[in-house]
C-alpha positions as CSV (number, residue, x, y, z in Angstrom):
1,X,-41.6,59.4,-45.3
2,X,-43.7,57.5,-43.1
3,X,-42.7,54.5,-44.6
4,X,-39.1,55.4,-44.8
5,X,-39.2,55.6,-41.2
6,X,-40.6,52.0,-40.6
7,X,-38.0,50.5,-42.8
8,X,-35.5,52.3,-40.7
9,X,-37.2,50.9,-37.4
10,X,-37.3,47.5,-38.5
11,X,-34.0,48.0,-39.8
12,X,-32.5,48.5,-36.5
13,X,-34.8,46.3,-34.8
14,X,-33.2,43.4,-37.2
15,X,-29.8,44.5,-36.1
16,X,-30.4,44.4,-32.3
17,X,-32.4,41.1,-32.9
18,X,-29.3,39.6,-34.3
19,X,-26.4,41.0,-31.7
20,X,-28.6,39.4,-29.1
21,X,-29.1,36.1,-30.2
22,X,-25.3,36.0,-31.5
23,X,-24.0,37.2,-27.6
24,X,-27.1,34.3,-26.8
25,X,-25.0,31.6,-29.1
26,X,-21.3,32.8,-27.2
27,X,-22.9,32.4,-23.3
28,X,-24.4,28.9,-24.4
29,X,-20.6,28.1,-25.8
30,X,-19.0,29.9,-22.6
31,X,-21.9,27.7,-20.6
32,X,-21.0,24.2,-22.1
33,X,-17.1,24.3,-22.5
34,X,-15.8,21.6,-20.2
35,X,-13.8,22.7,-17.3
36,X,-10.7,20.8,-16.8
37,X,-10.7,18.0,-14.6
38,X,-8.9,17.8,-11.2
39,X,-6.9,15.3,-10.9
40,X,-7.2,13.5,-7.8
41,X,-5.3,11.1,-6.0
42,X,-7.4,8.1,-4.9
43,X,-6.0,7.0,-1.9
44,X,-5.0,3.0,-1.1
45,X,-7.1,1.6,1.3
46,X,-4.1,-0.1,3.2
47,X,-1.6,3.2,3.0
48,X,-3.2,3.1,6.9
49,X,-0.8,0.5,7.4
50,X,2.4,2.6,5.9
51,X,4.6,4.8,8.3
52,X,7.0,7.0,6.9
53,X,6.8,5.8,3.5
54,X,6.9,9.2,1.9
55,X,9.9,10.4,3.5
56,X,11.5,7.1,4.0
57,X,10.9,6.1,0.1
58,X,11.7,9.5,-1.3
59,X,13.8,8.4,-4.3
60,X,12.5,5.0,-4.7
61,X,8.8,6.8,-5.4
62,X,10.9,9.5,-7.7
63,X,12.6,7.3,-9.8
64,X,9.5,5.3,-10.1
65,X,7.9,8.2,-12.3
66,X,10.6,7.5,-14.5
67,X,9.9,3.5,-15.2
68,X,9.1,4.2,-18.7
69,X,12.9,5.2,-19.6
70,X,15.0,3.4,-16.8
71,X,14.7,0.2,-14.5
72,X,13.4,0.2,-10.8
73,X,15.2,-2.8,-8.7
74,X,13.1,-3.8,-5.4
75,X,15.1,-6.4,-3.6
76,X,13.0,-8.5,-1.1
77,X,14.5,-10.3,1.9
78,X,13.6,-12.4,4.4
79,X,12.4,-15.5,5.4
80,X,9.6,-18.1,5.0
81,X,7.1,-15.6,4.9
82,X,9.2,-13.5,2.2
83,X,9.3,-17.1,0.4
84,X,5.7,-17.7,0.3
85,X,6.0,-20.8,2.2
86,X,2.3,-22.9,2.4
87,X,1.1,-20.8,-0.4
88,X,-0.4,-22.5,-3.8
89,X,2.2,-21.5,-5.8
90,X,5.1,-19.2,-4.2
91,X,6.4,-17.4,-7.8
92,X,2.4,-15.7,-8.7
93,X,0.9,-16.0,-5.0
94,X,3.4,-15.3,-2.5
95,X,3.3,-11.8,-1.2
96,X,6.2,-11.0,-3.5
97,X,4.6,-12.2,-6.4
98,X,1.1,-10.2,-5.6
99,X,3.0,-7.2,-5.1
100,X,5.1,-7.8,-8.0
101,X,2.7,-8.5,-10.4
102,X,0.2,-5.3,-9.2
103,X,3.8,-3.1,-9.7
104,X,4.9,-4.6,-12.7
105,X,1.4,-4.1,-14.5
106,X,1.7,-0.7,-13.4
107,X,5.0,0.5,-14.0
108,X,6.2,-2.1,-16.7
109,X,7.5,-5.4,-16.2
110,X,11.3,-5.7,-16.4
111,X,11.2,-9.4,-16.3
112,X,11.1,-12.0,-13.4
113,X,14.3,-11.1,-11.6
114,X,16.5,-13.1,-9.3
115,X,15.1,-17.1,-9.7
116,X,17.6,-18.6,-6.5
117,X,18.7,-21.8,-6.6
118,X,17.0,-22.5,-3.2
119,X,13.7,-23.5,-5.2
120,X,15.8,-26.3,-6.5
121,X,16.3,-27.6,-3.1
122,X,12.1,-27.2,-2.1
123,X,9.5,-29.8,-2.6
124,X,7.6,-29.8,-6.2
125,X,4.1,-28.4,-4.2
126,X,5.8,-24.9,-4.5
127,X,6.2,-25.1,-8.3
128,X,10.3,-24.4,-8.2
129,X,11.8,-23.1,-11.3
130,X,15.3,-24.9,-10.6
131,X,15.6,-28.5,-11.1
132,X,18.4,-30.3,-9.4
133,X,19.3,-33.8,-10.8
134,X,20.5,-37.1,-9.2
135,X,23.6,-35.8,-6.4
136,X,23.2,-31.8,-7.0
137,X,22.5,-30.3,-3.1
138,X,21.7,-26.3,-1.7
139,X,24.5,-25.3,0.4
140,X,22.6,-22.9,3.0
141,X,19.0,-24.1,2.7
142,X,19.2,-26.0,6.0
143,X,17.8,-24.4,8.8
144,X,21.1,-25.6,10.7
145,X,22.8,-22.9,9.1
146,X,23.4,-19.8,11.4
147,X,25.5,-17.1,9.1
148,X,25.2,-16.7,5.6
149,X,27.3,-19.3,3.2
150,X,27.7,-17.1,0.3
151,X,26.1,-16.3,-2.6
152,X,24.0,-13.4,-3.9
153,X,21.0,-15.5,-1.8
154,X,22.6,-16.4,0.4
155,X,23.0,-20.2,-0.5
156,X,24.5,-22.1,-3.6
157,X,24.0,-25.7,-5.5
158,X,26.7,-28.1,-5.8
159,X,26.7,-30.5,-8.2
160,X,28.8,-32.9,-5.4
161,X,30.5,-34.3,-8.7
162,X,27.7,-35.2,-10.7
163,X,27.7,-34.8,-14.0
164,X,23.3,-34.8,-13.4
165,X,22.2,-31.5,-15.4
166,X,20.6,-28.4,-13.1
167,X,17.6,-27.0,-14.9
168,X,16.0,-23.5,-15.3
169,X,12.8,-23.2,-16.9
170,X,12.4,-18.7,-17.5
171,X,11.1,-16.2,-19.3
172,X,12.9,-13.2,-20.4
173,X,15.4,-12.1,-23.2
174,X,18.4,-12.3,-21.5
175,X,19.6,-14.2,-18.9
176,X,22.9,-13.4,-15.9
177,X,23.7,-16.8,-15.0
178,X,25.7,-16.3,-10.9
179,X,27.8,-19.0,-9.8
180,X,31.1,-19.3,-7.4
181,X,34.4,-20.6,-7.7
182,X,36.3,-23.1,-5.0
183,X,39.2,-25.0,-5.5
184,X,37.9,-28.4,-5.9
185,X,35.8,-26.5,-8.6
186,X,35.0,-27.9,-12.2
187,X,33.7,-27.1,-15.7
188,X,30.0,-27.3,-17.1
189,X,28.3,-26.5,-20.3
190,X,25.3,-24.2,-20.5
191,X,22.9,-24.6,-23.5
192,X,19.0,-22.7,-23.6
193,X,16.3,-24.5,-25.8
194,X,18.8,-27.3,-26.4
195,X,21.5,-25.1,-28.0
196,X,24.9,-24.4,-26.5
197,X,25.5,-20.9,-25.4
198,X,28.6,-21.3,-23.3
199,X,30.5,-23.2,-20.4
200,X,31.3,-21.7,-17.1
201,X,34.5,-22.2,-15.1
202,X,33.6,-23.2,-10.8
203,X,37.7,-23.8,-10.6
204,X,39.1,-20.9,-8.3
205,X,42.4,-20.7,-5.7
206,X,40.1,-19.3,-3.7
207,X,36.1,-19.3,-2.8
208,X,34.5,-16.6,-4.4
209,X,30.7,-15.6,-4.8
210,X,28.8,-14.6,-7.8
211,X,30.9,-14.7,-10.6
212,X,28.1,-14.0,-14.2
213,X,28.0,-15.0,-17.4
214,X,25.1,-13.6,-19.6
215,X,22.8,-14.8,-21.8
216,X,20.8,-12.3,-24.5
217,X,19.0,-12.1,-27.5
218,X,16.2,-14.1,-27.2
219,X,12.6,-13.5,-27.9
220,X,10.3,-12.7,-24.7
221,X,9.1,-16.5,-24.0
222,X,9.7,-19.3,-22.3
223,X,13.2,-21.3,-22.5
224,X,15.3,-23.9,-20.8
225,X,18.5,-23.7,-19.3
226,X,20.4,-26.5,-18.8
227,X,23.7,-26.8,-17.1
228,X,25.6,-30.4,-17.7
229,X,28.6,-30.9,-15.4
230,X,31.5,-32.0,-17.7
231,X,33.3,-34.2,-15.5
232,X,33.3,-35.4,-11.8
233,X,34.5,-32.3,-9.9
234,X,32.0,-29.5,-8.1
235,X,29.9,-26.9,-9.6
236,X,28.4,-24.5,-7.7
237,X,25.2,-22.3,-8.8
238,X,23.9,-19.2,-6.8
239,X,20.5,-19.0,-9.5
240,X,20.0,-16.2,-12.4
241,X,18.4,-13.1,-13.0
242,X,16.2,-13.2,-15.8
243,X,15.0,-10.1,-17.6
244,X,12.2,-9.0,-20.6
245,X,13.6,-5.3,-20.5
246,X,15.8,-2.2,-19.3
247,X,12.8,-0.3,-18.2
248,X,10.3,-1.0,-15.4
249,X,10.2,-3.2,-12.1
250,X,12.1,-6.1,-11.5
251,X,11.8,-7.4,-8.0
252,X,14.3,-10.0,-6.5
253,X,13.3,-12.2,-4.0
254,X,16.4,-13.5,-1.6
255,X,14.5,-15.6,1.0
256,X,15.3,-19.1,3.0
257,X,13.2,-20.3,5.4
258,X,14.2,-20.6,9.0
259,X,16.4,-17.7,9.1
260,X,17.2,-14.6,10.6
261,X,17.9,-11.4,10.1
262,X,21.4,-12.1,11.3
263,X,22.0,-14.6,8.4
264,X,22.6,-12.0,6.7
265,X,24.5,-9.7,8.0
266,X,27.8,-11.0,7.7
267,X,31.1,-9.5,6.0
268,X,30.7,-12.0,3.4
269,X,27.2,-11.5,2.3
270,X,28.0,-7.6,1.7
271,X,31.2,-8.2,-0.2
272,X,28.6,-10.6,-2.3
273,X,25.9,-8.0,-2.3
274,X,28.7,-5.3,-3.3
275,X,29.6,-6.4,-7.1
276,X,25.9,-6.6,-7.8
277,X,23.7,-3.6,-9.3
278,X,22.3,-1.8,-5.8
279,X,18.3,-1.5,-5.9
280,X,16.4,1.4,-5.5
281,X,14.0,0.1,-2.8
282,X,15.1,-3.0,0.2
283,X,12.0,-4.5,1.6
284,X,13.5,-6.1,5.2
285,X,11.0,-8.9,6.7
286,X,12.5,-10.7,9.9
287,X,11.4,-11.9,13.4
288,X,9.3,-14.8,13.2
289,X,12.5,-16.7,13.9
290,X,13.9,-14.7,16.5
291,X,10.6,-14.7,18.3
292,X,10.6,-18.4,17.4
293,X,13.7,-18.8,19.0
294,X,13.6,-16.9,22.1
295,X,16.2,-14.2,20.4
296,X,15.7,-11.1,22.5
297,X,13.9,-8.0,21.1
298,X,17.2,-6.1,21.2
299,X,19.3,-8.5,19.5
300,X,16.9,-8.4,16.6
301,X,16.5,-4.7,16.5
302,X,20.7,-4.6,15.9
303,X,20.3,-7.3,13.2
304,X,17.7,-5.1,11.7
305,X,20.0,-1.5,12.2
306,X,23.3,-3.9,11.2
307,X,21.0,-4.1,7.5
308,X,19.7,-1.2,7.1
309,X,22.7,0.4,7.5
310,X,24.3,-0.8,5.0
311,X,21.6,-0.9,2.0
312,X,21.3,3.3,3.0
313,X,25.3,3.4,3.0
314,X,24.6,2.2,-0.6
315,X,22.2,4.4,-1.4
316,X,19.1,2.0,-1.5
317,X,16.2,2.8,0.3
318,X,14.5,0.8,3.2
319,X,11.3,-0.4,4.0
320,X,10.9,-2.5,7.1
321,X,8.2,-5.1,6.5
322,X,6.7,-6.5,9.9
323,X,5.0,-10.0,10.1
324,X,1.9,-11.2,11.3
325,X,1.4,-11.8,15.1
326,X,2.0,-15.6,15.1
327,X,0.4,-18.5,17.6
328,X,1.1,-17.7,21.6
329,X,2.8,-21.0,20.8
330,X,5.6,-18.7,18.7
331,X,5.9,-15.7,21.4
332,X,3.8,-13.7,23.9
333,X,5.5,-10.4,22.9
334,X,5.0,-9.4,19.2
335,X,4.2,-6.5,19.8
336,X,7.6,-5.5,21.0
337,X,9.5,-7.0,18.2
338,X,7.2,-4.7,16.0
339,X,7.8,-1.9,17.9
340,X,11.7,-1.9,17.3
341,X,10.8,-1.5,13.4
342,X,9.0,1.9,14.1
343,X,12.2,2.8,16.5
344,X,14.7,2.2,14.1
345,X,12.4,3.7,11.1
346,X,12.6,7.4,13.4
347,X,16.6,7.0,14.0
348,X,16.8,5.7,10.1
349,X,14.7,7.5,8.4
350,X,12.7,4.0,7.0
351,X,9.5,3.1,5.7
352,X,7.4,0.7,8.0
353,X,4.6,-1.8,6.4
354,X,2.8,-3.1,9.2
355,X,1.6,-6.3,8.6
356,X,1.0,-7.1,12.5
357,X,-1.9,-4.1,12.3
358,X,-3.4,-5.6,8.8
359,X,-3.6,-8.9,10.7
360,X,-5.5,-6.9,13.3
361,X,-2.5,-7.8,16.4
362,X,-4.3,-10.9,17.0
363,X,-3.7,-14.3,15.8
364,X,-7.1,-15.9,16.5
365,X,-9.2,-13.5,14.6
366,X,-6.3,-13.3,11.7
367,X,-7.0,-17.0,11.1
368,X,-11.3,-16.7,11.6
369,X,-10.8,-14.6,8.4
370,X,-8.9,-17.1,6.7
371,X,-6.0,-15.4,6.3
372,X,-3.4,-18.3,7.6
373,X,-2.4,-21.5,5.7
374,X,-3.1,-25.4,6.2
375,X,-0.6,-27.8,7.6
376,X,2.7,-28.2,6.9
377,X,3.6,-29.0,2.7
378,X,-0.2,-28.8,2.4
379,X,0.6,-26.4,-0.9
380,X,-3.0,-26.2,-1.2
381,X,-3.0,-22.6,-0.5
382,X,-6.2,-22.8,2.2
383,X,-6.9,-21.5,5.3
384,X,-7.0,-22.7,8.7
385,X,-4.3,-25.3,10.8
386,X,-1.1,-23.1,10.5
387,X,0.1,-21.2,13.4
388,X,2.7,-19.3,11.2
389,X,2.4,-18.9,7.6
390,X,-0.6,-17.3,5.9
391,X,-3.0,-18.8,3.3
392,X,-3.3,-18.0,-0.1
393,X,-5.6,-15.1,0.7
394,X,-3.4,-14.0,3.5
395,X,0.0,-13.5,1.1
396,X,-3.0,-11.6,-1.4
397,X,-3.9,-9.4,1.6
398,X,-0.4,-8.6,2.4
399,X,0.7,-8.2,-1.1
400,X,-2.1,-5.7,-1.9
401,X,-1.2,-4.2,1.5
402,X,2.8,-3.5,-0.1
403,X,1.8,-2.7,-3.1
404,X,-0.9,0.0,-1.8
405,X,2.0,1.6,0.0
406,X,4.7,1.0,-2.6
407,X,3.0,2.6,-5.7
């Protein structure tokens, strides 16, 4: 009996043993199951600079969630700064470029956009994708020039009857070729990598702005455009838009240097502007010029509305991009001129980049740190003699400063 008992006892005592290290083995597993991460937005460093960007850039920064199944446009305007002008190498190290390339390895790179004809007309130190042969001028690209000529950028090539080829070098898969039409206009014939794709036709009763002809099917490289005049009459060439794909971000950069924001704000740019795709986002940079120039604050500012007016009338978005507080030898009142943006980006509902803050609103310390350019076509992309235009590592500065608010 005895023993009976002590088989029972150990019995349960085997039992209990076992329910406590199995409800042991379920707390360690309860203990060690990871816990789901937060997800946490790490914030830019240079969203400080940013002013109504959330509100302003509402559907721009919706639609960019969606870059894997549609195309973002960002159109870029300006001016010498917008161009990149002193830099190393205005396509990769411009501000546009920076800010391109940091949104385009983000988001997915929809090719290199609008390639104006104006780098046709610049010096080789800026590495121009156009090249103009023996007679070919740009229309527009002097600083002479008060109101916009026409074109999609505002200027166009003629060939002044030559029959000297225009060369693209690009990279995409397809290619929308923009030219105009004028009465005294001719004939040309386009071939890419040495085979004929086409001709275009520059005869019109009228003038007339960005006319396209495309170009597609080719693989994602490198290739060569090349537009031959067939006779001694006038073609005229506004650039092309090259592209790699329908998804992701393709920025377009419309910039001339010495210009104003008035350039570009006449009835015939926005009957140009109107046949085109509108963009998503409109990054306005003006007002080096107009303080250059003695143009009052207030004549500026209505330059500025006059613009973004109409992109919001199309539906774009607006950012207002401010520039870097220049030499005294430029203006004494910066400030002021930066101080309509944030006026018209409260009546507009825009975003404001300020660029004046980033460059600490002073243009000796700015250039201690390196952040302005050398002398004048000194494409050398270094720091120090320019009272204007910043240095390579001043267009990084403000490209990182854009994209940090733009992402």
């Amino acid at each position: 009996m005895r023993q009976k008992i002590l088989i029972i006892v150990s019995a349960v005592f085997a039992y209990f043993a076992m329910l406590f290290v199995s409800s042991a083995k379920i707390n360690v597993i309860k203990k060690i199951k990871p816990t789901p991460k937060k997800v946490i937005h790490k914030e830019s460093p240079y969203e400080k600079y940013g002013y109504n960007i959330n509100a302003g850039l509402l559907k721009y920064k919706n639609k960019l969630k969606n870059t894997s199944t549609q195309k973002v446009r960002i159109y870029c305007i300006g001016e010498s700064n917008t161009r990149g002008e002193y830099s190393s190498d205005e396509i990769n190290k411009s501000w546009v470029g920076v800010m391109k390339s940091s949104l385009q390895n983000q988001f997915g790179n929809a090719g290199e956009g609008f390639i104006s004809i104006y780098e046709g007309a610049l010096p080789s130190g800026t590495k121009p994708r156009w090249k103009l042969g023996t007679g070919w001028s740009v229309f527009g690209a002097s600083k002479e020039f008060t109101s916009n000529v026409g074109g999609f950028g505002g200027c166009f090539g003629i060939s002044n009857k030559s029959i000297s080829p225009a060369t693209l070098v690009f990279t995409g898969t397809s290619l929308d070729l923009l030219y105009s039409k004028a009465k005294d206009g001719g004939t040309a014939v386009a071939a890419i990598d040495g085979k004929k794709v086409g001709s275009i036709d520059c005869l019109g009763e009228t003038e007339s702005f960005s006319h396209k002809v495309s170009y597609s099917g080719l693989t994602n490289t490198r290739h060569t455009l090349v537009i031959t005049p067939n006779k001694t009459s006038n073609i005229f060439i506004e650039g092309a838009i090259a592209s790699s794909s329908t998804t992701g971000i393709e920025v377009d950069k419309i910039a001339i240097s010495s210009k104003t924001a008035s350039y570009f704000t006449t009835d015939t740019t926005k009957k140009i502007w109107n046949v085109l795709p509108k963009p998503d986002l409109v990054l306005l940079s003006f007002g080096i010029n107009e303080a250059g120039r003695g143009i009052s604050v207030q004549a500026y500012k209505e330059s500025m509305i006059n613009l973004v007016s109409y992109w919001n009338e199309r539906g774009s978005d607006v950012c207002l991009v401010s520039n870097q507080m220049p030499a005294e030898t430029w203006t004494t009142n910066w400030s002021a001129y930066v101080m309509s943006l944030y006026e018209i980006a409260d009546a507009y509902n825009t975003g404001v980049i300020d660029i004046y803050k980033a460059y600490y609103k002073d243009y000796i310390t700015a250039q201690k740190e390196g952040l302005f350019g050398m002398a004048k076509n000194d494409y050398s992309g270094g720091s120090g003699t320019n009272t204007a235009h910043p240095s390579d590592k001043g267009y990084k500065y403000i490209g990182d400063i854009i994209y940090g608010n733009l992402q």
